[in-house]
LOBAZA-781230 format. One record per atom (N, C-alpha, C): residue number from 1; residue in one letter; chain; x, z, y. Coordinates in steps of 0.1 Angstrom, whole numbers. Each point is the difference from the previous one (the first is absolute). Example, Ala and Ser with C-alpha at 12.3 -4.5 7.8 and 13.67 -1.06 7.14 Angstrom:
// LOBAZA-781230
<pos:1&code:a&unit:A&u:132&w:78&v:-57>
<pos:1&code:a&unit:A&u:-9&w:0&v:12>
<pos:1&code:a&unit:A&u:9&w:0&v:12>
<pos:2&code:s&unit:A&u:-4&w:-7&v:11>
<pos:2&code:s&unit:A&u:9&w:0&v:11>
<pos:2&code:s&unit:A&u:-8&w:8&v:11>
***
This chain:
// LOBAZA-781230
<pos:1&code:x&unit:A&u:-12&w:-44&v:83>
<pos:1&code:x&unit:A&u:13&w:4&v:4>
<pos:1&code:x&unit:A&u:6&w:12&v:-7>
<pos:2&code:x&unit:A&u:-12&w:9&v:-5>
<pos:2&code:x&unit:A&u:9&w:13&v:-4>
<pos:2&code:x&unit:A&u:1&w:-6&v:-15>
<pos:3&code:x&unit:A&u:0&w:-9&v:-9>
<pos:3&code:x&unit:A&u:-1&w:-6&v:-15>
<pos:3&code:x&unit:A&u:14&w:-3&v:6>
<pos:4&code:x&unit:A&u:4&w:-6&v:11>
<pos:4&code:x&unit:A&u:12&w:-8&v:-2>
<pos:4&code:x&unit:A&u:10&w:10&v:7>
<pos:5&code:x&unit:A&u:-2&w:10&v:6>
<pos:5&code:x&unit:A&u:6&w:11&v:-1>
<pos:5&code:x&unit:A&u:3&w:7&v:-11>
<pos:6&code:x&unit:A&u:-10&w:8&v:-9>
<pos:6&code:x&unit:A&u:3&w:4&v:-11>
<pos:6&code:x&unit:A&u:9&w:-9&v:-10>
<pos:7&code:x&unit:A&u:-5&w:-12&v:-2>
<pos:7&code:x&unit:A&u:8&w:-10&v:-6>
<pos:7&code:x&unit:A&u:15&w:4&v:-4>
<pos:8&code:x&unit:A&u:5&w:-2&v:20>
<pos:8&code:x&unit:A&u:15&w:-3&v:4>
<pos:8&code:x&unit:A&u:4&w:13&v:-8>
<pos:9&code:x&unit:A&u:-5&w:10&v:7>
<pos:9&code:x&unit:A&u:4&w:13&v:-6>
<pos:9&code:x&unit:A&u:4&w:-2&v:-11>
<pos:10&code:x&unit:A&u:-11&w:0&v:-10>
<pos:10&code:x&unit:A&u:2&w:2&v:-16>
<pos:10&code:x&unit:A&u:12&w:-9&v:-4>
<pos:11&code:x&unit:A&u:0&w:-12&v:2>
<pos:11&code:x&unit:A&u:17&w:-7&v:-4>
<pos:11&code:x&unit:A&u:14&w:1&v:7>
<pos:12&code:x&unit:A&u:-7&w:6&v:13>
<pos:12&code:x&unit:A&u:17&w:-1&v:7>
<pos:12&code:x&unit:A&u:6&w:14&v:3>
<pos:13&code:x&unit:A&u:-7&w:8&v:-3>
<pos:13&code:x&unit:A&u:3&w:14&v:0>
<pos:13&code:x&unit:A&u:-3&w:12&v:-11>
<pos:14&code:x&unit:A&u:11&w:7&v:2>
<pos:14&code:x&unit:A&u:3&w:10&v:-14>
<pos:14&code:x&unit:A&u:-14&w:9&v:-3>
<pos:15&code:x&unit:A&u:-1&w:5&v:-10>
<pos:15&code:x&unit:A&u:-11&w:8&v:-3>
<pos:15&code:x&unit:A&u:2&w:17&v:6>
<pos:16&code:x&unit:A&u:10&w:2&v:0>
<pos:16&code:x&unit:A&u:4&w:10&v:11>
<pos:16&code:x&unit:A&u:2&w:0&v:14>
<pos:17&code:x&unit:A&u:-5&w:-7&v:4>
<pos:17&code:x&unit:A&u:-1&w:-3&v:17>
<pos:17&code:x&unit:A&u:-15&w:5&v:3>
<pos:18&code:x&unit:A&u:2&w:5&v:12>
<pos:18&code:x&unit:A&u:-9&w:7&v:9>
<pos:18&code:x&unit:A&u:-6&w:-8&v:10>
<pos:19&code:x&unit:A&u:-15&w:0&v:-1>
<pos:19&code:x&unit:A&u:3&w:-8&v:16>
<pos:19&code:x&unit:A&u:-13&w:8&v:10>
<pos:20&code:x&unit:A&u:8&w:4&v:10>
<pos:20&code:x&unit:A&u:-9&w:2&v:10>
<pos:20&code:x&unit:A&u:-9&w:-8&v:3>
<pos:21&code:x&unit:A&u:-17&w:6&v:-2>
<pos:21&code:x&unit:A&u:-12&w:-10&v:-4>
<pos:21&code:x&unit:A&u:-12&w:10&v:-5>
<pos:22&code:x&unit:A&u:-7&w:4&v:6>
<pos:22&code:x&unit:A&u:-14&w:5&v:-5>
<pos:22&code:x&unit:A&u:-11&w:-6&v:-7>
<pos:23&code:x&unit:A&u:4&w:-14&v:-8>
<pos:23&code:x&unit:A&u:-12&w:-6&v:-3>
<pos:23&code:x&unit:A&u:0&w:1&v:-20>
<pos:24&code:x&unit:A&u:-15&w:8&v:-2>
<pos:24&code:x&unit:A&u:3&w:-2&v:-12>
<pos:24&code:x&unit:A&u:3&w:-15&v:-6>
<pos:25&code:x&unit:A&u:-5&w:-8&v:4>
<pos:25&code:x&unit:A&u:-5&w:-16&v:-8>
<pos:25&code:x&unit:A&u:16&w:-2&v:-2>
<pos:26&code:x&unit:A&u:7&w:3&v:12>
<pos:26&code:x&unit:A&u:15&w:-7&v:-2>
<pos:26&code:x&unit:A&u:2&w:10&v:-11>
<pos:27&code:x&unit:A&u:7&w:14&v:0>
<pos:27&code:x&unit:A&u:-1&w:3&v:-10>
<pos:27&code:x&unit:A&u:-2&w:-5&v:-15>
<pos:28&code:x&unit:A&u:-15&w:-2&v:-1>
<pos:28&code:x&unit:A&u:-3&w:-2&v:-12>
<pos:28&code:x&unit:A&u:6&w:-15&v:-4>
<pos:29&code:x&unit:A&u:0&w:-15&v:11>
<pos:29&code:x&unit:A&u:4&w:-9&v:-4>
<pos:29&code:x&unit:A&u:15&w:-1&v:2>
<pos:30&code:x&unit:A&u:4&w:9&v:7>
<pos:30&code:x&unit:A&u:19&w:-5&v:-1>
<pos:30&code:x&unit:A&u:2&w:9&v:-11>
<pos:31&code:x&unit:A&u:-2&w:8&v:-6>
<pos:31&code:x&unit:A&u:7&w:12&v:-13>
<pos:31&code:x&unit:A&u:10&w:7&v:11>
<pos:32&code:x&unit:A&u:-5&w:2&v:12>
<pos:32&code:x&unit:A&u:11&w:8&v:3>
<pos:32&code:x&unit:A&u:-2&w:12&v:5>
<pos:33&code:x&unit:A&u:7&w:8&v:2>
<pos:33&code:x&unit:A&u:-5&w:14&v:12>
<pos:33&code:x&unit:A&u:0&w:-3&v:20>
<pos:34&code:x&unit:A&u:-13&w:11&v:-3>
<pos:34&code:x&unit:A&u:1&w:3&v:12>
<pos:34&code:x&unit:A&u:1&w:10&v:10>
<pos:35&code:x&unit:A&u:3&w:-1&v:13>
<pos:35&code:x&unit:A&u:0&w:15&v:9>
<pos:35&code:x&unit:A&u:-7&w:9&v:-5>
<pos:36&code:x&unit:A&u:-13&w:0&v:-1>
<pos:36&code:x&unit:A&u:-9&w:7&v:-1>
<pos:36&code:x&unit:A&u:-10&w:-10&v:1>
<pos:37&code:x&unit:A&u:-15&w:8&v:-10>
<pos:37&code:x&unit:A&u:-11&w:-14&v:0>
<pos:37&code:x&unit:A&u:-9&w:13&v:2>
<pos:38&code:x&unit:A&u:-11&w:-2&v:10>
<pos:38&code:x&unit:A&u:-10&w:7&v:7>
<pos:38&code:x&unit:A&u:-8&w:6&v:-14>
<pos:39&code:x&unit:A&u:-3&w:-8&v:-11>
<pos:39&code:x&unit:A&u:-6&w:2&v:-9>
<pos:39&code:x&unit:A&u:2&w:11&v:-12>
<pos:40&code:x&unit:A&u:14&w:0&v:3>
<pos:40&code:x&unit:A&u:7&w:11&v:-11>
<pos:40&code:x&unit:A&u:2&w:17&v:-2>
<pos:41&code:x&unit:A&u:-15&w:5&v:13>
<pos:41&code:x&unit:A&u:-5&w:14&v:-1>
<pos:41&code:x&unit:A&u:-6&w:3&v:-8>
<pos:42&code:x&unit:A&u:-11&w:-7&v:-7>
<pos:42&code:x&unit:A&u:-6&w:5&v:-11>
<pos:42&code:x&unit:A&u:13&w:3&v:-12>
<pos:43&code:x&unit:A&u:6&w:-9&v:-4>
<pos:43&code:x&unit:A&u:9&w:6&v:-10>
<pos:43&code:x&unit:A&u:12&w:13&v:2>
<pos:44&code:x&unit:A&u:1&w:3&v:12>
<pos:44&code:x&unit:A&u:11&w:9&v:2>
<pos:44&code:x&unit:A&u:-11&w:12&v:0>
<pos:45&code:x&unit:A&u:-11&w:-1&v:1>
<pos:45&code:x&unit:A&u:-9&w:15&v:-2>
<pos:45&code:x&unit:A&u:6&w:6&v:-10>
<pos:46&code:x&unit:A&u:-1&w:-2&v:-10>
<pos:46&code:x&unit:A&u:8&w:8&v:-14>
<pos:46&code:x&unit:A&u:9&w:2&v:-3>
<pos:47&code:x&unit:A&u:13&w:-9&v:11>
<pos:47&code:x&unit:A&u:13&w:6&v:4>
<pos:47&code:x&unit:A&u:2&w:16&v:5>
<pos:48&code:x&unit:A&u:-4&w:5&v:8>
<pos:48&code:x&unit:A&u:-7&w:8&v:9>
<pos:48&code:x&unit:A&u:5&w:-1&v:16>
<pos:49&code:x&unit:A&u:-6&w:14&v:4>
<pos:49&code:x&unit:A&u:4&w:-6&v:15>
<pos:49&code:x&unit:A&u:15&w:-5&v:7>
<pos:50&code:x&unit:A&u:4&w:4&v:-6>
<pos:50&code:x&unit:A&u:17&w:0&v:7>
<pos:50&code:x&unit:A&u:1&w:-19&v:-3>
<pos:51&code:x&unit:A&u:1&w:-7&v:-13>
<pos:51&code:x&unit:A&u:-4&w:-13&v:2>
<pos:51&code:x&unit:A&u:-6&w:-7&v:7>
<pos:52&code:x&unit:A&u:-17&w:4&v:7>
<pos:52&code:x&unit:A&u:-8&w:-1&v:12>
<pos:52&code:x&unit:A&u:8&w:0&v:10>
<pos:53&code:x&unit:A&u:7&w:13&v:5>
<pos:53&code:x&unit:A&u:5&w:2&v:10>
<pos:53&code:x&unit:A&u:8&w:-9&v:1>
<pos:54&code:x&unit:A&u:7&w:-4&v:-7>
<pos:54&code:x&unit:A&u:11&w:-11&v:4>
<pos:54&code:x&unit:A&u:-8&w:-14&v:-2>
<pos:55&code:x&unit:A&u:-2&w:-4&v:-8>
<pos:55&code:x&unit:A&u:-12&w:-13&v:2>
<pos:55&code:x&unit:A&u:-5&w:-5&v:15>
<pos:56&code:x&unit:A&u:-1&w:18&v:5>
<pos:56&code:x&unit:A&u:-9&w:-4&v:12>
<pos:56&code:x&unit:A&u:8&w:-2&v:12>
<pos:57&code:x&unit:A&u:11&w:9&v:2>
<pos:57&code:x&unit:A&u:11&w:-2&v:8>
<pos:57&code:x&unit:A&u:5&w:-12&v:-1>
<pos:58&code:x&unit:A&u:6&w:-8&v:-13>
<pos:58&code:x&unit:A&u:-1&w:-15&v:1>
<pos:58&code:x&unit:A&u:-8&w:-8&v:7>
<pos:59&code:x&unit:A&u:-15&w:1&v:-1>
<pos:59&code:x&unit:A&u:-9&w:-10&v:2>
<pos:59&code:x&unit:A&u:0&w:3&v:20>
<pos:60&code:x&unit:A&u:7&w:13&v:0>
<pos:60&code:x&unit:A&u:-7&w:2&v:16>
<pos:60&code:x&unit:A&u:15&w:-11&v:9>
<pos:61&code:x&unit:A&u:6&w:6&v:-10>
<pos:61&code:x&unit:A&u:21&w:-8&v:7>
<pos:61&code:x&unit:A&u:-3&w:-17&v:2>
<pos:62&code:x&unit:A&u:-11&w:1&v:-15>
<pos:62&code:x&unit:A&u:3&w:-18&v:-1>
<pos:62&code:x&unit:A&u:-10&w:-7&v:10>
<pos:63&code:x&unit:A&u:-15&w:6&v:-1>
<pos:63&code:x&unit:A&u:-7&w:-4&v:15>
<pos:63&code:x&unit:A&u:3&w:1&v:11>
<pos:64&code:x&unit:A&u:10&w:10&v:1>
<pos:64&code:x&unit:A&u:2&w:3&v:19>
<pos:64&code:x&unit:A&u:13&w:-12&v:3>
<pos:65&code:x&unit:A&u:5&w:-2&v:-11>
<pos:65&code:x&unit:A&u:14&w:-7&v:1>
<pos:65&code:x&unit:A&u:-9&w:-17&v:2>
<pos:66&code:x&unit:A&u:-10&w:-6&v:-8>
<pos:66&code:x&unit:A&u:-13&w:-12&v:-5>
<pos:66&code:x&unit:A&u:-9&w:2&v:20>
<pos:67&code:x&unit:A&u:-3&w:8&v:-1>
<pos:67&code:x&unit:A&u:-7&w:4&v:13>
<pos:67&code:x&unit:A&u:6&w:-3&v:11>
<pos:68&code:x&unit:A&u:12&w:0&v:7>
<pos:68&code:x&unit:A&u:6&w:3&v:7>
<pos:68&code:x&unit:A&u:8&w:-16&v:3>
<pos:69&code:x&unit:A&u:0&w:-6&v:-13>
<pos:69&code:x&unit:A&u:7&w:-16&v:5>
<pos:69&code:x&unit:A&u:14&w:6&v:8>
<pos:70&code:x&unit:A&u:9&w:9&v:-3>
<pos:70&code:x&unit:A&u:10&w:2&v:7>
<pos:70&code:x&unit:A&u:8&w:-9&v:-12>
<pos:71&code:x&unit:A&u:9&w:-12&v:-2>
<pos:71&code:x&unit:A&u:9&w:2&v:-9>
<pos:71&code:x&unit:A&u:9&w:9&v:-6>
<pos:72&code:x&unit:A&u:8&w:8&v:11>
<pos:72&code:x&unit:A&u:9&w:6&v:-6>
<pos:72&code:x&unit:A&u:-2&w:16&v:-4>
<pos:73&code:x&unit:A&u:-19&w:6&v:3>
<pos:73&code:x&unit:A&u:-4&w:4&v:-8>
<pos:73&code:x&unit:A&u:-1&w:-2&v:-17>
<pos:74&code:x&unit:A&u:-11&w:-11&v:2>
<pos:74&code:x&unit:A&u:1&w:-9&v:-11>
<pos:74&code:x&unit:A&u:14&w:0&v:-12>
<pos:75&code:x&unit:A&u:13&w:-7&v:7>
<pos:75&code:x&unit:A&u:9&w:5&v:-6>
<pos:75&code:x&unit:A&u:4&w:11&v:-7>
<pos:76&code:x&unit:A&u:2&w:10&v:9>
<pos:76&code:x&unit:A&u:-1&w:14&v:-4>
<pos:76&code:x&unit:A&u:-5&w:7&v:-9>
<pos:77&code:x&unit:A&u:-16&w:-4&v:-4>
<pos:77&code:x&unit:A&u:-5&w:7&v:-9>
<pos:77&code:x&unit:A&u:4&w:-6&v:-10>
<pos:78&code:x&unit:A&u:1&w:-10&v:2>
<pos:78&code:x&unit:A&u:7&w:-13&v:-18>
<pos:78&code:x&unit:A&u:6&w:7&v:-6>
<pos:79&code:x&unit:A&u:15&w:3&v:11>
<pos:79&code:x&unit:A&u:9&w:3&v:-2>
<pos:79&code:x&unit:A&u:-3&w:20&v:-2>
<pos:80&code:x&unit:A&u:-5&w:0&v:0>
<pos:80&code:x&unit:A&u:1&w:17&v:-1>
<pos:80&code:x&unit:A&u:-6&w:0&v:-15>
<pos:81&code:x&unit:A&u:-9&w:-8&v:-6>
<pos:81&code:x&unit:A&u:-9&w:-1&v:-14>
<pos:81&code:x&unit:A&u:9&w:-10&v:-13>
<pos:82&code:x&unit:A&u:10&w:-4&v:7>
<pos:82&code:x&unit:A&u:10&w:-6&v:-7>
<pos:82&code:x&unit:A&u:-7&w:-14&v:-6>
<pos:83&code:x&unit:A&u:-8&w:-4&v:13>
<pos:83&code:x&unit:A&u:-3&w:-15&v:-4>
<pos:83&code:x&unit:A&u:7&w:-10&v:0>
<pos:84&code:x&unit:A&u:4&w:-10&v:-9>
<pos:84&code:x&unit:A&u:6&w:-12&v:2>
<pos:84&code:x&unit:A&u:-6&w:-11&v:9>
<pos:85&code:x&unit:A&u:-13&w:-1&v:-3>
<pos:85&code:x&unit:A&u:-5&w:-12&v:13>
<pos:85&code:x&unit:A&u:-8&w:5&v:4>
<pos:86&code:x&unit:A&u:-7&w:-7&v:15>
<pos:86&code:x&unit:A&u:-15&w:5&v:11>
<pos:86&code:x&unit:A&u:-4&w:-14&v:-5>
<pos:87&code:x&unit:A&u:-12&w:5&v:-1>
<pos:87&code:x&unit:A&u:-12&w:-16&v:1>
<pos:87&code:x&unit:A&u:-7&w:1&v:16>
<pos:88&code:x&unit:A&u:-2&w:-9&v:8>
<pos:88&code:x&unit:A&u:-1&w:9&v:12>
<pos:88&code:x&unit:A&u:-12&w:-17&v:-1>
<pos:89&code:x&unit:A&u:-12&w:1&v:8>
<pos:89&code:x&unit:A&u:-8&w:-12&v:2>
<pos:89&code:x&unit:A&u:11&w:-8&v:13>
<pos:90&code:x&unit:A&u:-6&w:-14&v:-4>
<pos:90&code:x&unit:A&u:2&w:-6&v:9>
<pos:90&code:x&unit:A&u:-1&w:3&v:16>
<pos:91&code:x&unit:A&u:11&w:-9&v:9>
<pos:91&code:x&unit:A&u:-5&w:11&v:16>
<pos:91&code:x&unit:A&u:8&w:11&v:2>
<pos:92&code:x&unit:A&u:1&w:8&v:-14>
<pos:92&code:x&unit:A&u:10&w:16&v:7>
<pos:92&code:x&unit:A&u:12&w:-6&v:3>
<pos:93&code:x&unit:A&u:5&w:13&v:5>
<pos:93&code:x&unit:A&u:12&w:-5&v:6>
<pos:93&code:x&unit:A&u:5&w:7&v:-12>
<pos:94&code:x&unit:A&u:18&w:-10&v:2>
<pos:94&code:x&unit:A&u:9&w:-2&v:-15>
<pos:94&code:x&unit:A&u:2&w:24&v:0>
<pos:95&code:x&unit:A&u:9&w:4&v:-8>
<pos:95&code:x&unit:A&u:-1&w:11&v:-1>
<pos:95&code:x&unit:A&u:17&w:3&v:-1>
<pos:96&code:x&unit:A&u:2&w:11&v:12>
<pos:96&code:x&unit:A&u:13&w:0&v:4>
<pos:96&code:x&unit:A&u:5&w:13&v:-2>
<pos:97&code:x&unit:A&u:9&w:1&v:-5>
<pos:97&code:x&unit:A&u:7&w:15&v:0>
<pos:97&code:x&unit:A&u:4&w:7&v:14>
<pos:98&code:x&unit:A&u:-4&w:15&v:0>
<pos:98&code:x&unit:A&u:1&w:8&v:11>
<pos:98&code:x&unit:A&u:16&w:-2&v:8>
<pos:99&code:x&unit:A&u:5&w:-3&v:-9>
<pos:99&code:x&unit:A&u:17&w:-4&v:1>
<pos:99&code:x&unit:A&u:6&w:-13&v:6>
<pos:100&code:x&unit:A&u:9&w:-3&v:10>
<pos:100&code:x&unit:A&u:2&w:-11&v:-6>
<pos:100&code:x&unit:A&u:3&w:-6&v:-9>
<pos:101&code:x&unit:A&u:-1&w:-11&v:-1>
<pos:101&code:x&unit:A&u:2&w:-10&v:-10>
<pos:101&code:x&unit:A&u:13&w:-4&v:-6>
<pos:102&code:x&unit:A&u:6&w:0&v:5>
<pos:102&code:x&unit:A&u:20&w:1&v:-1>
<pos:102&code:x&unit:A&u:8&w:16&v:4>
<pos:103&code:x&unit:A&u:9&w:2&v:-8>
<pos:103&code:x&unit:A&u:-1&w:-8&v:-12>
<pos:103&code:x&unit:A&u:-7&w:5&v:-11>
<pos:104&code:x&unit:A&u:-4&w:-10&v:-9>
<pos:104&code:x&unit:A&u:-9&w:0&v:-11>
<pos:104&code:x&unit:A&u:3&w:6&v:-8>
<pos:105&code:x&unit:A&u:-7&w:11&v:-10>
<pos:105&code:x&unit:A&u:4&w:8&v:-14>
<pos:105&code:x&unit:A&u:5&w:-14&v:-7>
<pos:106&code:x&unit:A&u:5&w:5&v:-6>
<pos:106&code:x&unit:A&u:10&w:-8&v:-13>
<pos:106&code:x&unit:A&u:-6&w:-6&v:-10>
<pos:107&code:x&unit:A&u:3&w:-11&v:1>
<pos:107&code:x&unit:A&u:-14&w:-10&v:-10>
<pos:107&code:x&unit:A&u:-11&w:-5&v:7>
<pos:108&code:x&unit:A&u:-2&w:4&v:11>
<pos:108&code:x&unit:A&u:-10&w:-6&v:5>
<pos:108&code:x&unit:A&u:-2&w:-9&v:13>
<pos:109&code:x&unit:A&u:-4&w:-20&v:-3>
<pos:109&code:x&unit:A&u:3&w:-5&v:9>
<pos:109&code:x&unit:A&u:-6&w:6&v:14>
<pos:110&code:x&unit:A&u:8&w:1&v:13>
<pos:110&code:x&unit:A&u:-9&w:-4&v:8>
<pos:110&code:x&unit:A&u:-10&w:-3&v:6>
<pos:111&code:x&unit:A&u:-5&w:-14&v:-3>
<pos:111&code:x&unit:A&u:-16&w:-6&v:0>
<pos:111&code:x&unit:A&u:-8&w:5&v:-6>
<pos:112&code:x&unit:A&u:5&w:13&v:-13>
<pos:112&code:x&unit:A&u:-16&w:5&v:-3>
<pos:112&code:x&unit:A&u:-1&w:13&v:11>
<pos:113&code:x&unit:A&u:10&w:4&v:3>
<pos:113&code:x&unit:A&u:-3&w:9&v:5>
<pos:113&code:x&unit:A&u:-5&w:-4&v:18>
<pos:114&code:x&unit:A&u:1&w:-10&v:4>
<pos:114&code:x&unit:A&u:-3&w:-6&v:8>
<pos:114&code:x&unit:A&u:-11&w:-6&v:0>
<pos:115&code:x&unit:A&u:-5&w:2&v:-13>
<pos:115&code:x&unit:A&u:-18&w:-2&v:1>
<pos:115&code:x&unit:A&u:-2&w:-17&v:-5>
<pos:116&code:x&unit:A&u:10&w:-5&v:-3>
<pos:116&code:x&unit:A&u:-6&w:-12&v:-8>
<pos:116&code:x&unit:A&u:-9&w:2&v:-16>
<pos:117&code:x&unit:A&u:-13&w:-6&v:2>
<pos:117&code:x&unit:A&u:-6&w:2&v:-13>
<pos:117&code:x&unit:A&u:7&w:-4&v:-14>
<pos:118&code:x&unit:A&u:-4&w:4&v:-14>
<pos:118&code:x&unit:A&u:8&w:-7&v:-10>
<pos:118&code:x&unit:A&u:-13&w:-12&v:-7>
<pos:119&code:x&unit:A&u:-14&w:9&v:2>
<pos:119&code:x&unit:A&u:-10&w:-10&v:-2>
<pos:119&code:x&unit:A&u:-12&w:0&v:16>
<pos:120&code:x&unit:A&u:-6&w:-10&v:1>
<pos:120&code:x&unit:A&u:-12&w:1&v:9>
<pos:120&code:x&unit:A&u:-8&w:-12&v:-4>
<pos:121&code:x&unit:A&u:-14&w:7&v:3>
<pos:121&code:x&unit:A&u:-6&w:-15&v:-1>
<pos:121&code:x&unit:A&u:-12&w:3&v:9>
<pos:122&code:x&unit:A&u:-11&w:-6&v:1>
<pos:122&code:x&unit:A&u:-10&w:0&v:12>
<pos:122&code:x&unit:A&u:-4&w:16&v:7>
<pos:123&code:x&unit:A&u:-2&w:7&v:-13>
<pos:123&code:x&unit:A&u:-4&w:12&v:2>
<pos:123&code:x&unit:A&u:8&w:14&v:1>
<pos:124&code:x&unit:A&u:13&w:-2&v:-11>
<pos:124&code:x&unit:A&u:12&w:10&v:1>
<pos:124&code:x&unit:A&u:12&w:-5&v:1>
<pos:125&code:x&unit:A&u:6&w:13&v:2>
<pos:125&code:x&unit:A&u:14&w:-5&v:8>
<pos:125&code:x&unit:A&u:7&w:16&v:-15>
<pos:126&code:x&unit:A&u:13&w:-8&v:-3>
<pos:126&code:x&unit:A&u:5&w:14&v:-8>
<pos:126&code:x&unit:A&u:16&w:-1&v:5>
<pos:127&code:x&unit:A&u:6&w:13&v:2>
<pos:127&code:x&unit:A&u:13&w:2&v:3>
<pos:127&code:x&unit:A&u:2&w:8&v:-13>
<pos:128&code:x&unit:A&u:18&w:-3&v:0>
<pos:128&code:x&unit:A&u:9&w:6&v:-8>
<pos:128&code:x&unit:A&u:4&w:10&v:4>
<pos:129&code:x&unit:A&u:2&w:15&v:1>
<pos:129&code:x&unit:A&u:5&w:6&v:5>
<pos:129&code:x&unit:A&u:18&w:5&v:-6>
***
């Protein structure tokens, strides 16, 4: 499921999209970016600390938000890291803004912000934010 995840990615979405997602494999098989990938401390060593520092404040925002199964957490952090989509597993609940829903920023239907997926399949579920 994550090959056909990555897949969707790589053809139906821009190379500049973000997606809220800790997994290196997607990374590496969709070509795309992510929130933050647990893996990417050893290379910020040589950045120096202030890179760290922030690295790490990310990873603590993006777990407590992953931890927590709150959606509109979830949301929030997306949205605060200027992610375009959540990959969320199957089961979670869809991912809702702190706000309501109406009316909608400009350009944006409704139903995504209402938590309809744009791909899912057995194992993930991805929103458009």
């Amino acid at each position: 499921d994550l090959m056909g995840l990555s897949d969707w990615a790589r053809v139906s979405t821009s190379v500049d999209d973000l997606f809220f997602d800790t997994h290196y494999d997607f990374r590496f098989h969709s070509e795309r970016a992510i929130v933050v990938g647990w893996k990417d401390a050893s290379m910020l060593v040589r950045a120096g600390s202030g890179k760290v520092r922030e690295w790490m404040e990310r990873v603590k925002t993006v777990r407590a938000a992953l931890d927590s199964g709150d959606s509109a957490g979830i949301f929030a952090a997306a949205k605060k890291y200027g992610c375009s989509y959540i990959v969320l597993r199957a089961g979670s609940a869809a991912p809702r803004p702190q706000v309501p829903a109406s009316p909608t920023p400009a350009g944006t239907p409704p139903s995504q912000l209402a938590g309809t997926p744009v791909f899912e399949n057995g194992t993930y579920k991805v929103y458009k934010i």
